[in-house]
C-alpha positions as CSV (number, residue, x, y, z in Angstrom):
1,X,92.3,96.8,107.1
2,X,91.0,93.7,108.7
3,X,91.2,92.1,104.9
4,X,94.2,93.2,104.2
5,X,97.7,91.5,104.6
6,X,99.7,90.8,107.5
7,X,102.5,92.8,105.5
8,X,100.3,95.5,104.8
9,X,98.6,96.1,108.2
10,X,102.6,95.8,109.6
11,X,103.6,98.4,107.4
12,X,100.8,101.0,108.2
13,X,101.1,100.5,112.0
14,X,104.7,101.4,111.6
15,X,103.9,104.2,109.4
16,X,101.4,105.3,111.7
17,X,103.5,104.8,114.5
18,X,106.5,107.0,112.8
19,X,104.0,109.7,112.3
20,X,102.7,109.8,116.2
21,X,106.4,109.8,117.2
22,X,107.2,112.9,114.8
23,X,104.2,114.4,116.0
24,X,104.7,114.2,119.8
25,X,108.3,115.3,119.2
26,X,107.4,118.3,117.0
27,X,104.7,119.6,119.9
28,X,107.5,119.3,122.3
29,X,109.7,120.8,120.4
30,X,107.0,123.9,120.1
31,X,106.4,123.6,123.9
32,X,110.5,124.2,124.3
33,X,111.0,126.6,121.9
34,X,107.9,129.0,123.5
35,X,109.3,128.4,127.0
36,X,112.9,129.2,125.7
37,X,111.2,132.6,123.7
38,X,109.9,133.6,126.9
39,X,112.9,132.6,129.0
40,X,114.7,134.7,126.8
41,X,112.5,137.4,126.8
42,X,112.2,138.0,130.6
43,X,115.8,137.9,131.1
44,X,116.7,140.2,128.7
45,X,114.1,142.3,130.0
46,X,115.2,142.1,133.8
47,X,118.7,143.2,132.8
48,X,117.1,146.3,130.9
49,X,115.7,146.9,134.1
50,X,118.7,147.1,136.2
51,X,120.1,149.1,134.0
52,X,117.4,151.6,133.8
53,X,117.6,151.4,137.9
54,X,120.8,152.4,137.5
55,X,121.0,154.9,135.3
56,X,117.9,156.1,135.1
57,X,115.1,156.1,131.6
58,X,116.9,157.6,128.7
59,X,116.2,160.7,127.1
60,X,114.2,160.4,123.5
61,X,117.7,161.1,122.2
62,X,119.1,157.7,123.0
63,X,115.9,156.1,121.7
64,X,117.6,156.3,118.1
65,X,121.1,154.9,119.4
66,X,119.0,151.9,121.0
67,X,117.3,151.0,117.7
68,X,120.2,149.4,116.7
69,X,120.5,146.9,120.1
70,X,117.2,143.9,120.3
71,X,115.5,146.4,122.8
72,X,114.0,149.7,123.3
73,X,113.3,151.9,126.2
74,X,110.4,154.3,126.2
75,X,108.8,156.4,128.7
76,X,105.3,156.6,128.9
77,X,102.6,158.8,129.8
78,X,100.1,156.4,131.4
79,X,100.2,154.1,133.6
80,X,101.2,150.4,132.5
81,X,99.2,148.2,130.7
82,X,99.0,144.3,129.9
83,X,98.9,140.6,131.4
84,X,101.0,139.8,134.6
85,X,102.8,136.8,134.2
86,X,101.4,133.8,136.4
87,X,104.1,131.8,138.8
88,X,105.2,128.9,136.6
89,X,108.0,126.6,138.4
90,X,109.6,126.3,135.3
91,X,110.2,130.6,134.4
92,X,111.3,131.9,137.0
93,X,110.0,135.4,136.9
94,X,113.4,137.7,138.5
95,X,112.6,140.2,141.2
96,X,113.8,143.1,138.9
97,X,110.3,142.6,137.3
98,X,108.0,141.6,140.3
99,X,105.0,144.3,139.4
100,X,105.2,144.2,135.5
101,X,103.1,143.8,133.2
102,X,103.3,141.9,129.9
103,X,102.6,142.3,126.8
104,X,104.0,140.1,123.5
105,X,104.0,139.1,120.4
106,X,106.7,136.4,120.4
107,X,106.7,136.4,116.2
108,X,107.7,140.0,116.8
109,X,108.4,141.2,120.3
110,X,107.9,141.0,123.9
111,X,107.1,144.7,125.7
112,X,107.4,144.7,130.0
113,X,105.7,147.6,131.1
114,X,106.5,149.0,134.8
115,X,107.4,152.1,137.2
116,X,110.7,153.3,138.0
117,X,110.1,155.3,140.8
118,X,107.1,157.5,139.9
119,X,107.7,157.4,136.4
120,X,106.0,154.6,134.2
121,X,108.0,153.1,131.1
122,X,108.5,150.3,128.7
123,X,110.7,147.2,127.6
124,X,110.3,146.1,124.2
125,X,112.6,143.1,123.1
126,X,112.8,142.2,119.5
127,X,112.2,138.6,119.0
128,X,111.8,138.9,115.0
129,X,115.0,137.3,114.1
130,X,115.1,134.4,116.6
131,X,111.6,133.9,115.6
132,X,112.7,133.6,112.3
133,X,115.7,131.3,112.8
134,X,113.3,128.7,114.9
135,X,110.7,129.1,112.0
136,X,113.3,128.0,109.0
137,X,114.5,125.3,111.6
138,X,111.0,123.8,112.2
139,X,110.8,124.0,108.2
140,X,113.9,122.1,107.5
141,X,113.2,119.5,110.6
142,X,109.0,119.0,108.8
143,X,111.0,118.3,105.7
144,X,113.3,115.9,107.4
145,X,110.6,114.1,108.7
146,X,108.6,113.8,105.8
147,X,111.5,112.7,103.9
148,X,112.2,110.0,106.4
149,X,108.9,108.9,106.6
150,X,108.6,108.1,102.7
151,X,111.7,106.6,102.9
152,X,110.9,104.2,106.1
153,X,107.7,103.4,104.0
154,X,109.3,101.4,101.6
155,X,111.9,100.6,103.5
156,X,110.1,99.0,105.7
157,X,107.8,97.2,103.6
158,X,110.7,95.7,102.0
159,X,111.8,94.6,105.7
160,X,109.0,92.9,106.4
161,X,108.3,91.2,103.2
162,X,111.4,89.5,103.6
163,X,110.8,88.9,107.0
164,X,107.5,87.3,106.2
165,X,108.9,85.2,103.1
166,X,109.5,82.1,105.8
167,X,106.3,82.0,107.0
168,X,104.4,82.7,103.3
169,X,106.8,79.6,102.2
170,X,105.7,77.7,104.8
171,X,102.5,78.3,104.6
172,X,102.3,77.4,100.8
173,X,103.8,73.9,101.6
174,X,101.3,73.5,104.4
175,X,98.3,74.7,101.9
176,X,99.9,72.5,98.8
177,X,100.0,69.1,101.3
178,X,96.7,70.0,103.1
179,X,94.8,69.8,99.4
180,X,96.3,66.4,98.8
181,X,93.8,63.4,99.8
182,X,96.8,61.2,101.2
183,X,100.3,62.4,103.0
184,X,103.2,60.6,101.7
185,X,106.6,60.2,102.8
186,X,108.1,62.3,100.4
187,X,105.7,65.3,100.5
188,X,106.4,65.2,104.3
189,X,109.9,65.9,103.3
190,X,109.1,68.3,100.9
191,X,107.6,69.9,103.8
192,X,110.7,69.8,105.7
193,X,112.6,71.0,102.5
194,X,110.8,74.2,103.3
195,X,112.1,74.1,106.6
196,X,115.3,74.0,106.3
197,X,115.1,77.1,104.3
198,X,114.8,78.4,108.2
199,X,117.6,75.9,109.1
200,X,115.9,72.5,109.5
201,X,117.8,70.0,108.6
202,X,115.8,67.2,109.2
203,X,111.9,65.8,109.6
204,X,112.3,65.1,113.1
205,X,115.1,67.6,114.0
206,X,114.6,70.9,116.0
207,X,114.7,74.3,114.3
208,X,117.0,76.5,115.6
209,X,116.6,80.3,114.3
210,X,118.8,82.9,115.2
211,X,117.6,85.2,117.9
212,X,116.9,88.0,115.9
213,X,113.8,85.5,114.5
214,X,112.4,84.9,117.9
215,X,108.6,84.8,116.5
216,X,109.8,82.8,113.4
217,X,111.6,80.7,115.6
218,X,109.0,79.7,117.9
219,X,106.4,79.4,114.9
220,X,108.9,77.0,112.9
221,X,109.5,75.0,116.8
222,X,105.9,74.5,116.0
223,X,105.6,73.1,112.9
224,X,108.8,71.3,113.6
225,X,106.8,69.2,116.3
226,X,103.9,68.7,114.6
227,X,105.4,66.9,111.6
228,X,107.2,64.9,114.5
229,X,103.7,64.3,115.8
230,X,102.6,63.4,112.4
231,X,105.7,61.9,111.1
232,X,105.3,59.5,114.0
233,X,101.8,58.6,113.4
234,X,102.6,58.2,109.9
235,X,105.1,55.6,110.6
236,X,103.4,54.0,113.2
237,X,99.9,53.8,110.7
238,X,101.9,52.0,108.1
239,X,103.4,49.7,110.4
240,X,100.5,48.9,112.1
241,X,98.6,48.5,109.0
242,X,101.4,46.2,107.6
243,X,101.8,44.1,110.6
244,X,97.6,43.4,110.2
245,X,97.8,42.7,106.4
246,X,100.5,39.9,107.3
247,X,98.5,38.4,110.1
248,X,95.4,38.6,107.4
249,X,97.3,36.8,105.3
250,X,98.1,33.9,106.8
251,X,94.6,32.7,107.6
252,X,93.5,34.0,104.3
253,X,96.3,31.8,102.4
254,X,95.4,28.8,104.4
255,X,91.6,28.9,104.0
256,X,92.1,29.2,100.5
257,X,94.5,26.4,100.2
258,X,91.7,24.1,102.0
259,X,89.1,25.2,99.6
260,X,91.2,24.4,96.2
261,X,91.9,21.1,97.9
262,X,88.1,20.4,98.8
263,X,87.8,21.6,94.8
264,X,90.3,19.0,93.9
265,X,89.1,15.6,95.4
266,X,88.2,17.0,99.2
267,X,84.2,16.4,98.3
268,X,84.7,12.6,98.0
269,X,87.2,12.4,100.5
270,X,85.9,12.4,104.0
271,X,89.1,12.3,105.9
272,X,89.9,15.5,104.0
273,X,86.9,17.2,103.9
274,X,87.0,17.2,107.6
275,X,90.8,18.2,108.2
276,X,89.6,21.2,105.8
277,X,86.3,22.0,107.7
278,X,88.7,21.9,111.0
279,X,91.3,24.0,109.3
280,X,88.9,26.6,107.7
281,X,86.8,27.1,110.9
282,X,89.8,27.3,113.0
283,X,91.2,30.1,110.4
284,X,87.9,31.9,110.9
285,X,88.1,32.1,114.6
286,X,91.8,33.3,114.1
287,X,90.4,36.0,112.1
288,X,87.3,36.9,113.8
289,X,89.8,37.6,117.3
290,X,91.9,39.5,115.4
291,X,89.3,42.2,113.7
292,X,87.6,42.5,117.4
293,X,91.1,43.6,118.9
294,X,91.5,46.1,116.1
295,X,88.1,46.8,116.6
296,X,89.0,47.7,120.1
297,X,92.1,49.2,119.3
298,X,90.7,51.7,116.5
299,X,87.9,52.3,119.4
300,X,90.9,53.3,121.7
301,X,92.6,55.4,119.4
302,X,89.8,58.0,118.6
303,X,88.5,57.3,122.5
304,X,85.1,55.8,121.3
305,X,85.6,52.6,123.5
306,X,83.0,52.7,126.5
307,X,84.3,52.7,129.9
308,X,81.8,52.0,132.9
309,X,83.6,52.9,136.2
310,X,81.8,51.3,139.5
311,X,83.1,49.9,142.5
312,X,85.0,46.7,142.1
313,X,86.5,44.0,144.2
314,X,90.0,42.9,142.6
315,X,90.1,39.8,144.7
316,X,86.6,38.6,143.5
317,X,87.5,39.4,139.9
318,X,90.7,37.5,140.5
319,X,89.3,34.6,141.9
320,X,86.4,34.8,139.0
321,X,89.4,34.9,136.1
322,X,91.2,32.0,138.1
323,X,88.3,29.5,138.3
324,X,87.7,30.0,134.6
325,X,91.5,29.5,133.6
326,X,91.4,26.1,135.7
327,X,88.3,24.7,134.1
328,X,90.5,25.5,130.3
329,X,93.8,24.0,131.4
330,X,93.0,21.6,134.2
331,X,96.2,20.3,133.5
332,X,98.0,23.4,135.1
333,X,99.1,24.4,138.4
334,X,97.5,27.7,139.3
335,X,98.7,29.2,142.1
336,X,95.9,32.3,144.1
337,X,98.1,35.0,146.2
338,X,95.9,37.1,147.9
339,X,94.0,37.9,151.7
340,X,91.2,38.1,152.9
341,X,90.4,41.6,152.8
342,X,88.6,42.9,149.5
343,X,90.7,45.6,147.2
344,X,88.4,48.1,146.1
345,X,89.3,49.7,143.3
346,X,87.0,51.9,140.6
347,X,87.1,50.4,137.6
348,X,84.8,48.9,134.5
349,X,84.9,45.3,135.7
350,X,85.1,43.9,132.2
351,X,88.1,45.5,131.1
352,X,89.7,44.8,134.0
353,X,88.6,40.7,133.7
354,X,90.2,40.9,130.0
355,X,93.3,42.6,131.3
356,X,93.8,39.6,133.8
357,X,92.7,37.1,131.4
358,X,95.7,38.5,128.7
359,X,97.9,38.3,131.2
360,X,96.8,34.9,132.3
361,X,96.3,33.4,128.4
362,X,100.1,34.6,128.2
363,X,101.7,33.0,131.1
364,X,100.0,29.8,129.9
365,X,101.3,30.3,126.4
366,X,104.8,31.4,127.2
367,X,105.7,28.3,130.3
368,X,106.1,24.5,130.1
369,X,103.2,22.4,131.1
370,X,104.6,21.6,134.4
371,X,105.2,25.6,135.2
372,X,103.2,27.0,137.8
373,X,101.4,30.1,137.4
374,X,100.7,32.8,140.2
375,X,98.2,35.7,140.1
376,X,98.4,38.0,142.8
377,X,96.4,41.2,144.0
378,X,97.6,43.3,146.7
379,X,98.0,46.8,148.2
380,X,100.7,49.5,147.8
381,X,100.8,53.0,148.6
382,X,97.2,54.0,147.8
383,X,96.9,51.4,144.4
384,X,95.9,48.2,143.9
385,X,98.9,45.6,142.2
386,X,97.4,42.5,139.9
387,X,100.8,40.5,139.4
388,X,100.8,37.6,137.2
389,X,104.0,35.7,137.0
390,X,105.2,32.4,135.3
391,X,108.3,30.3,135.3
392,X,108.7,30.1,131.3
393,X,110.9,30.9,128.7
394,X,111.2,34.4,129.8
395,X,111.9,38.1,127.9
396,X,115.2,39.4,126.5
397,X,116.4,42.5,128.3
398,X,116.0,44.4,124.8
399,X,112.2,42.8,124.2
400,X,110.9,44.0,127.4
401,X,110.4,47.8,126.1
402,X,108.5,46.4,123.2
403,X,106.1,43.8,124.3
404,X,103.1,46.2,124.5
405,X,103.7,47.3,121.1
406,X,101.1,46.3,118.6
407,X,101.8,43.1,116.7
408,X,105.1,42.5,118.5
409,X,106.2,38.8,120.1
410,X,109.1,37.9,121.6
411,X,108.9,34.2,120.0
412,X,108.4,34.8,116.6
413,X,108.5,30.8,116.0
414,X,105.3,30.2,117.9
415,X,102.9,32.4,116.5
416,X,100.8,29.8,114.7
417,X,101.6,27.7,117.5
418,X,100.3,29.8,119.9
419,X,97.4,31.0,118.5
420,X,98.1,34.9,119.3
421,X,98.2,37.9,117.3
422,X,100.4,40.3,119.0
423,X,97.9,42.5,120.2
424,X,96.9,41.3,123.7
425,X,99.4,43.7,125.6
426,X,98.6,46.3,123.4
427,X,94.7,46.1,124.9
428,X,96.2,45.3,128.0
429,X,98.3,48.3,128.3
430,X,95.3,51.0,126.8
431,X,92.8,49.3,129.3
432,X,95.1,49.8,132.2
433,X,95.8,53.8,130.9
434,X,92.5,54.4,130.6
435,X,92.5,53.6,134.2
436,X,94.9,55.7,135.5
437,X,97.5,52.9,135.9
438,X,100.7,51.3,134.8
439,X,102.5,48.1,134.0
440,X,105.9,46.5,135.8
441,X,107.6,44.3,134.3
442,X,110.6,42.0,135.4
443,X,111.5,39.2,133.7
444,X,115.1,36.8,133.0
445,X,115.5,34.6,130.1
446,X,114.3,30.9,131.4
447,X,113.5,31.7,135.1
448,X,110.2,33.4,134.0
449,X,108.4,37.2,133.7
450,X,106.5,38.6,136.4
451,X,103.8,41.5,134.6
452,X,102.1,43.7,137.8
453,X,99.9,46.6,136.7
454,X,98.5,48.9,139.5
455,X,95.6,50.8,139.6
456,X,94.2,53.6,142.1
457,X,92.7,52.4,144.9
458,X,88.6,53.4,145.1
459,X,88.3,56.4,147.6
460,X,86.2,55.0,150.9
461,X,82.7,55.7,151.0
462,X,81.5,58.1,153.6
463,X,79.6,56.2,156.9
464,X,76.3,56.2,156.3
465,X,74.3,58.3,159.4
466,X,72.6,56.0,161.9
């Protein structure tokens, strides 16, 4: 049984079921029909009685007329014999008889033996051709049943085949894709294909089932959201994979443009040689950034990046981060916002030193020479607020819900100029995540951005005992 198949074990539960029904019903059914015998019996009995109270025990001469009736009378010459009949709430037992005794056969008869006056005599009711019409009824109702149990059998094994066919095509598309070594687009739809067999009309649409499928309906809600899940990841793997090919390319193409022009007359040129040693090693840096943010990134994605939490001072970070962006761009104005007090936060302090310092490189990047650039840290409702704001070229309302995308830039003109990739926010936005956090962001198109990400605040250390 545990082997067998869903359909099978179904259909023998059912059967089983069906046969526990019939069989409860048919002992109740025997229950009634001995109560109703004896019901019967007795009452039939107790009007005898009052008869034979009222006119007395007939003679043996009657005993032939009575033959014909369901009862007899007959005196007897002992005293009476049998079972008395115990108090059952349900028979009633009638005061005519109070002081019989009972004997029966209820295939054949039931006798009442008792005294009517000082003379003993009995009551014997026939029973033989009720018996008989409840025996040929319980026949024809065993045939019923077993008719209707064959019948349900196949019937419902029919049923439940056909209610199983969704979920045994389903399951072949899922088996079919899960033995293929790469998921494309078009065996995701296929997929889908299967679902709309259960009305699915789309990849990333809901299934919708009519309620006499609520189990098929919640399983095919199921697999409706994973392929979302997956469909998403899908689309979001060959983008990103794209997006990293093209910034590949780039410093691939130019590093192999300086090495056929060092092949062509660069060895005896030293003005070109250099520009190509400048241009090649500068291309090799590009490179070598990118691959350590994707680095980071894949590390992120399947949660293998370490994260050391200790207790942290913001401000000291802050002030750390600013001292090193002055000594890079002396030539900017870098304004500190912050007091006196230390904000505590717990946190791995390197993450949180390359959050600042992708926020910082960005505000330089993104703002004229002669912008100012302010970083503040400050309190708010139980987190701690790094905001770093500019007075450049500022974010399109429509860009602002994509910066921290991977490989997105809201100047697509200066990406060689600026020397980024794209991926910056990206880290930025994982790293602050990861720390229970979030990012604001408010910015207007040549006034300037202002990017704030909060953190929880580090829970104060109990006083140590004196």
């Amino acid at each position: 049984m545990r082997e067998s198949s869903l359909a099978f074990r179904l259909n023998t539960g059912f059967f089983l079921r069906q046969v526990g029904i019939f069989l409860v019903m048919d002992l109740l059914l025997v229950a009634l029909a001995f109560v109703g015998l004896v019901a019967y019996a007795e009452n039939r009995c107790a009007d005898v009685a009052v008869l034979v109270e009222e006119r007395g025990i007939p003679s043996e001469e009657a005993l032939a007329w009575m033959e014909a009736s369901d009862y007899t009378i007959a005196p007897l010459s002992r005293a009476p014999q049998g079972l008395e009949l115990p108090a059952i709430p349900w028979v009633p037992i009638r005061e005519e008889l109070s002081g019989a005794l009972r004997s029966w056969d209820l295939a054949h008869y039931y006798r009442v033996e008792l005294y009517s006056g000082s003379s003993a005599y009995a009551i014997e009711v026939d029973l033989s051709g009720i018996f008989r019409t409840l025996y040929w009824a319980g026949i024809v109702l065993l045939i019923c049943q077993g008719l209707s149990l064959l019948t349900n059998l196949f019937r419902n094994k029919r049923s439940i085949r056909k209610v199983l066919r969704p979920i045994q095509e389903l399951s072949a598309a899922a088996a079919r894709l899960n033995s293929m070594t790469h998921m494309s687009r078009r065996e995701l739809e296929n997929l889908a294909g299967e679902l709309d067999k259960i009305n699915a009309k789309h990849l990333d649409s809901r299934i919708d089932l009519p309620a006499t499928q609520k189990e098929l309906r919640s399983l095919a809600q199921a697999i409706n959201d994973m392929l979302d899940r997956v469909n998403r990841a899908y689309s979001a793997q060959m983008r990103f994979v794209s997006d990293a090919s093209h910034e590949l390319r780039t410093p691939i193409a130019v590093i192999q443009g300086y090495a056929a022009l060092l092949d062509r007359w660069g060895k005896s040129d030293p003005e070109a040689l250099q520009e190509s040693i400048d241009a090649i090693r500068s291309e090799a840096a590009a490179m070598e950034r990118l691959v350590e943010q994707l680095l980071f990134l894949a590390r992120g994605d399947n949660d293998s990046q370490p994260v050391h939490m200790e207790r942290l001072d913001l401000t000291a970070l802050a002030g750390e981060v600013l001292r090193e962006e002055e000594m890079i761009h002396p030539e900017r104005t870098f304004l500190p916002r912050w007091g006196e007090e230390a904000v505590t936060v717990r946190a791995d302090p390197g993450l949180m030193k390359q959050v600042m310092r992708i926020l910082m490189d960005n505000a330089v990047k993104y703002s004229p020479d002669t912008g100012r650039v302010y970083l503040r840290v400050s309190e708010s409702q139980g987190y701690a607020r790094v905001t770093v704001q500019d007075e450049g070229m500022g974010i399109a309302p429509e860009g602002i819900s994509h910066i921290f995308e991977r490989f997105y830039r809201t100047d697509q003109s200066r990406d060689r100029k600026t020397g980024g990739t794209g991926l910056g926010l990206a880290i930025a936005r994982w790293i602050v995540e990861r720390h229970g956090g979030w990012f604001e962001v408010v910015s207007r198109p040549d006034v300037g951005t202002r990017i704030a990400f909060l953190i929880p605040l580090a829970p104060e250390e109990p006083a140590e005992p004196i």
